[in-house]
Phi, psi and omega in degrees: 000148195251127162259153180317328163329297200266336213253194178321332195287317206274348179296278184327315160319304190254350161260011157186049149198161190198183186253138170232108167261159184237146206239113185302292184306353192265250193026296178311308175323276202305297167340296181298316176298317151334311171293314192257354149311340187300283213289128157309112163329134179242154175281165181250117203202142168329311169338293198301318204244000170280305194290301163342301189287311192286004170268351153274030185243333194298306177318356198053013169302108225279330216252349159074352184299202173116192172300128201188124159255176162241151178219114160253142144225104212287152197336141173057013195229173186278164203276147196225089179336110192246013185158140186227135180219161171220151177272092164319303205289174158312129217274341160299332202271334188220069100236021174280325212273310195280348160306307191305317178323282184312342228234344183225063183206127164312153161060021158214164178210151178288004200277333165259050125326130138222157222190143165228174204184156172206134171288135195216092178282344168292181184243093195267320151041292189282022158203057151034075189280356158308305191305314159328279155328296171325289184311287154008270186323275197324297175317346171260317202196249196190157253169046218297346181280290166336146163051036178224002184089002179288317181304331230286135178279181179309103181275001152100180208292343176305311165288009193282357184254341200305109163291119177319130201278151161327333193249335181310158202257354139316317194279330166276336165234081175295174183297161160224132196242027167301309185289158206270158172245146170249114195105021171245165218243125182279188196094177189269137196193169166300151214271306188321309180282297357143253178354284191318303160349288175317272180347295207292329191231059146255153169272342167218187206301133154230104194259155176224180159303117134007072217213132153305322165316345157278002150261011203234334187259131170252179201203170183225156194223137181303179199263339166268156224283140169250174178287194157265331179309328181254022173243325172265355137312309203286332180307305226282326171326293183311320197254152202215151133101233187265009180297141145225180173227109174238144182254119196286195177294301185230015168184170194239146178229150153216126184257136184254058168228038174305136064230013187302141169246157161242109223288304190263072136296134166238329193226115182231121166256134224220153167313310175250026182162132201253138141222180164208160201280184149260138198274165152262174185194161204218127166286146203303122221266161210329146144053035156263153185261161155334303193293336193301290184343290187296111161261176201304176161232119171240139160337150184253188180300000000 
């Protein structure tokens, strides 16, 4: 007896028919990838991303959104893929933000920065065309950025204690706080106003408590430009009892909850004394993904 298996249906099957499935997303990929090999690294400069809106306005693009790698390349060495990403928000707007990043961070400067970008008028969001592209990418090479904590905004205060994986991209590149603030109004002026300052012209998240107490306290702030490191000094000064200020990996807090520790602290400032620390960090654990990686974004205070 003959079975389909073995017999005529299973000859016939496999010498001149098959199944054919069609796979959107392996498609999107290649397009997408395709596409944006075409395109030349632009530096990544105010400039750049200024010229990036009016050319989606020339386009007439109502949501401005897409696609985007980064690329660094550092003194003497070839351009090296550093993130590969995509933007709901407007695509000048959230590669306006990793400028701003890269711009208050130690051991990298934006002068080796570069970036190439596609506009994506469909509405791709569900079937993650960054990932796509990542996965792209992973078949060739390598991705140094990614899955390190570089996108991530400000995670609000539920994450200021999280030990940090070993590999994360604060710890190779933290803040500096080293650097001059530019824009802040010298003289005598309110605790409040002096914050709001700070905040406004740092390159990264500076979050504080809430406090009526900062407008009942002043302050005088010299007429030459300081570091950041000597404007929260100078805060810390104003303030008693459990206030600190700690400068985390990738961002600044400030709290009236001393004696509270912060595992990746480095820098801590106290009323009667400033020091600092070794951050801790944890390796990375059995089958975390990507997603464990990225935390949420919420606004800061």
């Amino acid at each position: 007896m003959i079975t389909h298996a073995d017999g005529w249906w299973g000859r016939m099957a496999s010498h001149y028919s098959n199944q054919f499935r069609l796979s959107i997303t392996e498609a999107l990929s290649t397009q997408l990838y395709a596409s944006l090999e075409q395109l030349e690294p632009a530096p990544l400069t105010q400039e750049n991303l200024d010229a990036l809106a009016a050319q989606a306005e020339i386009l007439g693009l109502p949501s401005k959104a897409g696609v985007y790698q980064l690329f660094r390349q550092e003194s003497g060495s070839q351009p090296e893929l550093a993130y590969v990403g995509k933007a709901d928000e407007p695509l000048n707007e959230r590669l306006g933000n990793h400028l701003f990043k890269l711009s208050g961070r130690q051991h990298i400067s934006v002068d080796e920065m570069s970036f190439r970008c596609l506009f994506v008028e469909e509405d791709l969001s569900a079937v993650s065309p960054e990932k796509m592209l990542i996965k792209r990418h992973l078949e060739t090479g390598r991705i140094v950025w990614n899955n390190r904590g570089f996108g991530n905004n400000d995670p609000g205060r539920n994450r200021d204690k999280t030990v940090i994986k070993d590999t994360h991209f604060d710890l190779e590149f933290p803040i500096d706080l080293t650097r001059k603030i530019s824009g802040l109004t010298p003289g005598c002026q309110s605790l409040y106003d002096l914050l709001w300052d700070i905040k406004r012209n740092i390159s990264f998240v500076f979050r504080f408590k809430k406090s009526a107490l900062y407008r009942k306290t002043f302050v005088t702030v010299p007429e030459e430009d300081m570091t950041i490191d000597e404007a929260f000094r100078l805060v810390i000064k104003h303030l008693a009892g459990k206030w600190q200020i700690c400068a985390l990996l990738g961002w600044v807090i400030m709290y009236d909850d001393a004696p509270d520790t912060y595992p990746s602290a480095w820098r801590i400032y106290q009323p009667d004394v400033v020091f600092e620390q070794a951050p801790k960090t944890r390796k990375p654990r059995k089958n975390e993904t990507d997603e464990d990686d990225e935390l949420s974004d919420e606004e800061d205070l």
